[in-house]
PAKEDREN-205613 format. One line per field, with one value per residue: x negated, y, z negated of N, C-alpha, C, O, CB in turn; residue in one letter; residue number from 1; chain. Coordinates in Angstrom, 2 decimals. Atoms other than C-alpha are relative to their C-alpha. Glycine has a CB too. Layout:
neast <- c(X	...)
nnorth <- c(Y	...)
nup <- c(Z	...)
caeast <- c(X	...)
canorth <- c(Y	...)
caup <- c(Z	...)
ceast <- c(X	...)
cnorth <- c(Y	...)
cup <- c(Z	...)
oeast <- c(X	...)
onorth <- c(Y	...)
oup <- c(Z	...)
cbeast <- c(X	...)
cbnorth <- c(Y	...)
cbup <- c(Z	...)
resn <- c(a	...)
resi <- c(NUM	...)
chain <- c(A	...)
***
This chain:
neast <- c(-0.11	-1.34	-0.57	-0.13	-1.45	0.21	1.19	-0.57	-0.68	0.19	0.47	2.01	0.05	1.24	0.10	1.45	0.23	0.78	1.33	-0.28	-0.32	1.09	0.99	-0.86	-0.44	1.62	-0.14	-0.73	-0.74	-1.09	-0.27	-1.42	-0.31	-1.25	-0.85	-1.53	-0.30	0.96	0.19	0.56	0.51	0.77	0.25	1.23	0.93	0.36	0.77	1.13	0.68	-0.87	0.11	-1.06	-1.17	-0.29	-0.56	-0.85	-1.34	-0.23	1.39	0.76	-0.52	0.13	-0.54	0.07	-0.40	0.14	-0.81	0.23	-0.66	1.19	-0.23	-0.02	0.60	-0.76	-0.14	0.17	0.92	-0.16	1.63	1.20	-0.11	1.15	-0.05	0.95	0.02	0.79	-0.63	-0.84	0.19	-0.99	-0.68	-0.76)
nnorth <- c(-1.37	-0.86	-1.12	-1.20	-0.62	-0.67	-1.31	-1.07	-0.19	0.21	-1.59	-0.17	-0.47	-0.36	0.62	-0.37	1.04	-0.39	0.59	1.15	0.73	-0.47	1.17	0.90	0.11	-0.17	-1.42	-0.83	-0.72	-0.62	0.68	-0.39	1.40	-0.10	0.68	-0.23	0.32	-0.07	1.46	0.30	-0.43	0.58	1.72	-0.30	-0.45	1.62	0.78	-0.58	0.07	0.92	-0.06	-1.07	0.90	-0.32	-1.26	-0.26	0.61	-0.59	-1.12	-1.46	-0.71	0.07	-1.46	-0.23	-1.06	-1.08	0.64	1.06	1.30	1.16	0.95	-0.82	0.62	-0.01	-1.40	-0.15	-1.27	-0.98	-0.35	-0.53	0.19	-0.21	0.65	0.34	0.87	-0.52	0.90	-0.35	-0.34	0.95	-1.15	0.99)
nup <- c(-0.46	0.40	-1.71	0.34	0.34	1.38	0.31	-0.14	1.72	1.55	-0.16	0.41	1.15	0.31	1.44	1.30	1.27	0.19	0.59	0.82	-0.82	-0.58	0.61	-0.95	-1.14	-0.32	-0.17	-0.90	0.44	-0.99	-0.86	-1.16	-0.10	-0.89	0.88	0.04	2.00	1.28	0.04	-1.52	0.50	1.09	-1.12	-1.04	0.95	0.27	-1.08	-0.24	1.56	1.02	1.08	0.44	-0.43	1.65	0.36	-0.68	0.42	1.36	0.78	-0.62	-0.37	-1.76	-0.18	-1.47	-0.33	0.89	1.08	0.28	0.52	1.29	-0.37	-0.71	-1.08	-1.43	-0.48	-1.68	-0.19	-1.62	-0.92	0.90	1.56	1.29	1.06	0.76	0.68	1.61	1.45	0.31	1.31	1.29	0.92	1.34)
caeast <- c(-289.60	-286.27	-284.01	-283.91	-280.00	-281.12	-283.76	-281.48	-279.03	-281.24	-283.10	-286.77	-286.83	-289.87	-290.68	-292.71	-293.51	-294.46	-298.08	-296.78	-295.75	-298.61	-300.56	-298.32	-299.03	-303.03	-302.64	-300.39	-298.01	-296.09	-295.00	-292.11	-290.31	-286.65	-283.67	-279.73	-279.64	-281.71	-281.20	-283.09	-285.13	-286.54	-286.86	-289.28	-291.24	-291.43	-292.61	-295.47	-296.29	-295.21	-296.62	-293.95	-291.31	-290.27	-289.91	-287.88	-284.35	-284.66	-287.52	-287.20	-285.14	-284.08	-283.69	-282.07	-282.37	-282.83	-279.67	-280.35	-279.42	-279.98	-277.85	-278.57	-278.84	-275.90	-276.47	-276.92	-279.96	-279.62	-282.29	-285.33	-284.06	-286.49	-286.68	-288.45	-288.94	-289.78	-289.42	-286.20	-285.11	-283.91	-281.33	-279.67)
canorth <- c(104.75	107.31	107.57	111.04	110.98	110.57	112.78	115.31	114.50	114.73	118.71	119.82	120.35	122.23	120.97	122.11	119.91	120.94	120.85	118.56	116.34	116.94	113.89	111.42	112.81	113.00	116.59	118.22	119.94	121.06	119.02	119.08	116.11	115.10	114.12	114.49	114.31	114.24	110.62	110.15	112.87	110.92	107.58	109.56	111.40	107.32	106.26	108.87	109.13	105.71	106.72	109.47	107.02	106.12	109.38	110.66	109.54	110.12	112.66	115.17	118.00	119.29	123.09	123.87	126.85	128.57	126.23	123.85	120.20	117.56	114.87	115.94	112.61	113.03	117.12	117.67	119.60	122.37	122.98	124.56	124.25	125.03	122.67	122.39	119.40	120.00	117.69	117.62	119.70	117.46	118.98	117.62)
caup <- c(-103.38	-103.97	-100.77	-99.73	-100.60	-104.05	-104.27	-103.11	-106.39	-109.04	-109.31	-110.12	-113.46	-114.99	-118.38	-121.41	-124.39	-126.89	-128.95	-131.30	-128.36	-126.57	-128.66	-126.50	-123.41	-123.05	-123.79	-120.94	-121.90	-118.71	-116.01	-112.95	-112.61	-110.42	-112.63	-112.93	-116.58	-119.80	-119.45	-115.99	-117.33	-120.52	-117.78	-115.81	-118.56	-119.94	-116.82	-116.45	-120.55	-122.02	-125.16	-125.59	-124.49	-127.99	-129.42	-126.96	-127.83	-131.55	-132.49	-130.02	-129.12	-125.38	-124.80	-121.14	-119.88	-122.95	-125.02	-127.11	-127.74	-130.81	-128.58	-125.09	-122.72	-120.39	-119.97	-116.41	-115.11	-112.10	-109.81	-111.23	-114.86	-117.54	-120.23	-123.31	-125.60	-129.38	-132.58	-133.77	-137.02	-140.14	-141.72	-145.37)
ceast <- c(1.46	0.01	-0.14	1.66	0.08	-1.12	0.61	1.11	-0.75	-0.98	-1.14	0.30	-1.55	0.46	-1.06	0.45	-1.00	-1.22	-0.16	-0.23	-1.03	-1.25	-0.15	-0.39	-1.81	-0.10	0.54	1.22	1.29	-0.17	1.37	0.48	2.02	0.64	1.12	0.34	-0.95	-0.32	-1.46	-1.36	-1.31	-0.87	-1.66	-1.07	-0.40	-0.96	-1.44	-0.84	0.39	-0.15	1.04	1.50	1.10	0.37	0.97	1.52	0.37	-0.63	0.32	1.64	0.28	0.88	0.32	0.04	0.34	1.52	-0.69	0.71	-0.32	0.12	-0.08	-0.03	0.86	0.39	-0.64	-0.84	0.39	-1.24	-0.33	0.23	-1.41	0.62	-1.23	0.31	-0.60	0.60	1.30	0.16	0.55	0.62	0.80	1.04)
cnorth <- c(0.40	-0.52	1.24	0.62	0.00	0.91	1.04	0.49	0.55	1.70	-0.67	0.52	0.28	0.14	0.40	-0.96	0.76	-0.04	-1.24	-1.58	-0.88	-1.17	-1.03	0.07	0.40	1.61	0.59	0.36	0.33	-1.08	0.36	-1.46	-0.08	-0.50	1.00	0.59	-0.27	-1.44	-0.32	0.69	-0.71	-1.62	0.84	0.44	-1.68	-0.66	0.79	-0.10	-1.11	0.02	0.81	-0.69	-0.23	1.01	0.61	0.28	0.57	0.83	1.21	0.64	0.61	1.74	0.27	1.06	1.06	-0.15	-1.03	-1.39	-0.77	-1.00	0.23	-1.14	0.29	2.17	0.38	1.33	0.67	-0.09	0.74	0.63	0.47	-0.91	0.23	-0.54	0.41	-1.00	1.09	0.16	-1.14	1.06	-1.05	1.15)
cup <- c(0.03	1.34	0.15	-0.24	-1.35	-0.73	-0.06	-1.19	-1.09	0.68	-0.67	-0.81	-0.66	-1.43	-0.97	-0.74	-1.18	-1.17	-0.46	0.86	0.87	-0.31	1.10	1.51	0.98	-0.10	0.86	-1.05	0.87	1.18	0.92	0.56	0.90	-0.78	0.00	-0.90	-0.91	-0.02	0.90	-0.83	-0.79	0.59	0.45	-0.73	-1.05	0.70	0.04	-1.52	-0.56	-1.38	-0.87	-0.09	-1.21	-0.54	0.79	-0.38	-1.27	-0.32	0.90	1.17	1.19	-0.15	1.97	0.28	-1.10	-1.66	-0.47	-0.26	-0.71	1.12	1.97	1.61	1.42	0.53	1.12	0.15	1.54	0.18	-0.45	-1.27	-0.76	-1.34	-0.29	-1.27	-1.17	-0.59	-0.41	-1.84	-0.98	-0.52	-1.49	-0.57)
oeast <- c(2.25	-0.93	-0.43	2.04	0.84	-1.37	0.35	1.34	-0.16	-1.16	-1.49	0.92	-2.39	1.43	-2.28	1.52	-2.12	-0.92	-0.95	-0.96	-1.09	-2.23	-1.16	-0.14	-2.11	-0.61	-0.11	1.48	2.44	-1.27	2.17	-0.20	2.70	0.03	1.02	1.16	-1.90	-1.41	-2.51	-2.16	-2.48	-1.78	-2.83	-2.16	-1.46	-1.93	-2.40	-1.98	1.17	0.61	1.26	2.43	2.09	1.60	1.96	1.88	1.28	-0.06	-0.19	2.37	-0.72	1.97	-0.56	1.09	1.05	1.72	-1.47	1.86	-1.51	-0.94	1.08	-0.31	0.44	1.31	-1.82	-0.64	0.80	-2.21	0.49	-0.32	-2.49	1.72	-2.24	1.05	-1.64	1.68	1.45	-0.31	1.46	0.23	1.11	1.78)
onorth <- c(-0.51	-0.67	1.77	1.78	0.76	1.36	1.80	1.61	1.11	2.00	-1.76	1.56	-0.61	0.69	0.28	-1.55	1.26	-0.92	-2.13	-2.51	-2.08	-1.33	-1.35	-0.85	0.86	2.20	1.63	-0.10	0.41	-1.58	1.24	-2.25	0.94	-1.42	2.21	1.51	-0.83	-1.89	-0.69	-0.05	-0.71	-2.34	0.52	-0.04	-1.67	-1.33	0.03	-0.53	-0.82	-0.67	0.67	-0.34	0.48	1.05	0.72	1.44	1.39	1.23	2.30	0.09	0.38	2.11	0.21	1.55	2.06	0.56	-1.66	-1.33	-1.10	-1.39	0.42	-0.70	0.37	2.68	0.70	2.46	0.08	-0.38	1.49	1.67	0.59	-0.76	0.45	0.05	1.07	-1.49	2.31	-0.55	-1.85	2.20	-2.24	0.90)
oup <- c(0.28	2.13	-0.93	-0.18	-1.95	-1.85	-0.99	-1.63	-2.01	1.86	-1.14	-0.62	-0.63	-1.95	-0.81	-0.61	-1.05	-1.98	-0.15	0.51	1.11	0.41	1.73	2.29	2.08	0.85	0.80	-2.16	0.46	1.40	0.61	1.22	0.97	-1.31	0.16	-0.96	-0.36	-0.39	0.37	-1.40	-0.43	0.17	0.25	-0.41	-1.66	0.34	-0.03	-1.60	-1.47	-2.07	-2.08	-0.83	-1.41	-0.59	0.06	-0.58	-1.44	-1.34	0.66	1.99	1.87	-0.58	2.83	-0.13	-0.98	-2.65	0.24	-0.69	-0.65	1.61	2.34	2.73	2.58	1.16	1.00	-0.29	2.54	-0.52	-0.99	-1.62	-0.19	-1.87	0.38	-2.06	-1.16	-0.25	-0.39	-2.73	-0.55	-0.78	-1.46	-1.51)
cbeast <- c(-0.66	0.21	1.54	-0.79	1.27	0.05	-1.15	0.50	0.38	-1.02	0.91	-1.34	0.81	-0.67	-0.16	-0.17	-0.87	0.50	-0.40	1.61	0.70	-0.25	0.64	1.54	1.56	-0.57	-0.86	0.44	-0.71	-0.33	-0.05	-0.57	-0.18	0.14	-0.63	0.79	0.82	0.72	1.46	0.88	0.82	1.26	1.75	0.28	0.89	1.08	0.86	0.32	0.39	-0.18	-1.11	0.03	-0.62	-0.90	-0.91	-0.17	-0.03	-0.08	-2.11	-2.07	-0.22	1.22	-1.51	0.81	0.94	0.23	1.32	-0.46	0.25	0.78	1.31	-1.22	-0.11	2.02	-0.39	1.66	-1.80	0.58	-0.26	-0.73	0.30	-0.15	0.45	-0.71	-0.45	0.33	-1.48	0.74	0.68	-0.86	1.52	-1.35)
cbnorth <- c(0.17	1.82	0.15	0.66	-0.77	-0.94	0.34	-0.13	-1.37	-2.01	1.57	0.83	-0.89	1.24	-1.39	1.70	-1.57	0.64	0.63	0.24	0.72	1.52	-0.80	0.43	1.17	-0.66	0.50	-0.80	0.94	1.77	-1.11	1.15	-0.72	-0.57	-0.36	-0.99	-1.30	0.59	-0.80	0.94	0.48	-0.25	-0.42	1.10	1.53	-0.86	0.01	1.51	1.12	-1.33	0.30	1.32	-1.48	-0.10	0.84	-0.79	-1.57	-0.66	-0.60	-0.64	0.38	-1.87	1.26	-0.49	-0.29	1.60	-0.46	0.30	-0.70	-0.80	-0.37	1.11	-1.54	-1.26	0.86	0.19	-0.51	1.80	0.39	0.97	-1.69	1.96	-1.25	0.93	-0.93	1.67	-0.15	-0.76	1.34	-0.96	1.06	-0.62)
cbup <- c(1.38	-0.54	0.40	1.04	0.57	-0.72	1.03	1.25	-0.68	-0.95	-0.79	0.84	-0.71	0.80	0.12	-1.06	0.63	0.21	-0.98	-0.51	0.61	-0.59	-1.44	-0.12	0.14	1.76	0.02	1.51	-0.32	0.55	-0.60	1.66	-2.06	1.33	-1.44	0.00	-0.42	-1.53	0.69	1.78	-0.39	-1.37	2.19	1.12	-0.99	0.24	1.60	0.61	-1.04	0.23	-0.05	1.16	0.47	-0.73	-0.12	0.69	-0.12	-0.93	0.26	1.39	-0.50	1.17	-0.78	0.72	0.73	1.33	0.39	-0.64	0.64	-2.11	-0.84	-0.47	-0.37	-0.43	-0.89	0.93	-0.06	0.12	1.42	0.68	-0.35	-0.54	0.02	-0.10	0.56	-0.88	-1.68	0.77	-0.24	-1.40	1.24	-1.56)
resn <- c(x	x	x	x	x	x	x	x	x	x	x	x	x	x	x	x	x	x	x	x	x	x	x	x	x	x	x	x	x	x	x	x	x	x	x	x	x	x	x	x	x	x	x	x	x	x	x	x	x	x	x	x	x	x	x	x	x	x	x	x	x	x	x	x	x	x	x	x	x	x	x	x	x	x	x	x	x	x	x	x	x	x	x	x	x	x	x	x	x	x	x	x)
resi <- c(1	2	3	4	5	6	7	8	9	10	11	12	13	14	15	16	17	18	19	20	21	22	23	24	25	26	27	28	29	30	31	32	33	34	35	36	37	38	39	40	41	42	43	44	45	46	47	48	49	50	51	52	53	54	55	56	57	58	59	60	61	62	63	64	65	66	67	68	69	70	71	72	73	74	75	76	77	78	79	80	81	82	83	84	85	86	87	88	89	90	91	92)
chain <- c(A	A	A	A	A	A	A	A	A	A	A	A	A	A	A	A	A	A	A	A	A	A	A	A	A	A	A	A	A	A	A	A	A	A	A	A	A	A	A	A	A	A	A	A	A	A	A	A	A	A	A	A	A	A	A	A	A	A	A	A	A	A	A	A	A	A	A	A	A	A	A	A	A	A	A	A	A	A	A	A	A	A	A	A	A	A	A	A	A	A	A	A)
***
């Protein structure tokens, strides 16, 4: 179980995923989860979906608050953030 001195670090981040994603995760789509960082973030969405776990890191894209990121682990979430996860583009 968290302390509540780190509970109080890390924000409620409300999360979409999306369709694609959605295979991974028994079908949900949206979830609200506590995390610092994209890092923490991808830990906790691991821990609840381990099937998504994997993809994560390399496959998939992290929009905060309406920016996006390819590389996004150490980008620090605010309290009640909006994220949303999508496959990431290839580009050549």
């Amino acid at each position: 179980m968290r302390s509540p001195a780190k509970r109080r670090s890390e924000a409620l981040a409300h999360v979409s995923l999306s369709s694609s994603l959605a295979v991974y995760t028994g079908g949900e789509t949206q979830c609200e989860l506590h995390a610092a960082n994209i890092r923490q973030l991808f830990q906790a969405l691991g821990e609840r979906y381990p099937e998504l776990l994997p993809r994560l890191k390399t496959e998939v894209a992290v929009s905060i608050d309406c920016e996006v990121y390819q590389d996004a682990l150490l980008q620090s979430i605010a309290e009640d953030s909006e994220l949303y996860l999508f496959p990431r583009i290839a580009g050549g």
